[in-house]
C-alpha positions, 0 to 999 in steps of 0.5 A, spaced: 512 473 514 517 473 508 519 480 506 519 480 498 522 487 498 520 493 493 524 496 488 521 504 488 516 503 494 514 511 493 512 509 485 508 502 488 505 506 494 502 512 488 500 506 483 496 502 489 493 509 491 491 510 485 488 503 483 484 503 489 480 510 488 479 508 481 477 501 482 474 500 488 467 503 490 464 504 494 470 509 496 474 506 502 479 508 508 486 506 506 492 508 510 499 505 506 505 505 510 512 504 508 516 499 512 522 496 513 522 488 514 529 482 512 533 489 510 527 490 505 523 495 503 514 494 503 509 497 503 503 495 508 496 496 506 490 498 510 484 497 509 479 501 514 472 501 511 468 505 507 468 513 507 
């Protein structure tokens, strides 16, 4: 995995939240979690299923 790193991950983390409830239908499962990988930070994105 190479870590691309993200500039505002809390900024980030609301615009995916936000796209994925608008766009995606049926509404799905989705967890995001801040990490930290090569000294940057990234946001995981998981997918669970549909609600």
């Amino acid at each position: 995995m190479i870590a691309i790193g993200l500039e505002s991950i809390q900024k980030v983390a609301e615009q995916v939240s936000e796209l994925i409830k608008t766009r995606i239908e049926p509404a799905v499962i989705v967890v995001l979690e801040p990490l930290r990988a090569d000294g940057k930070d990234i946001l995981r994105v998981q997918v669970a299923g549909v609600r």
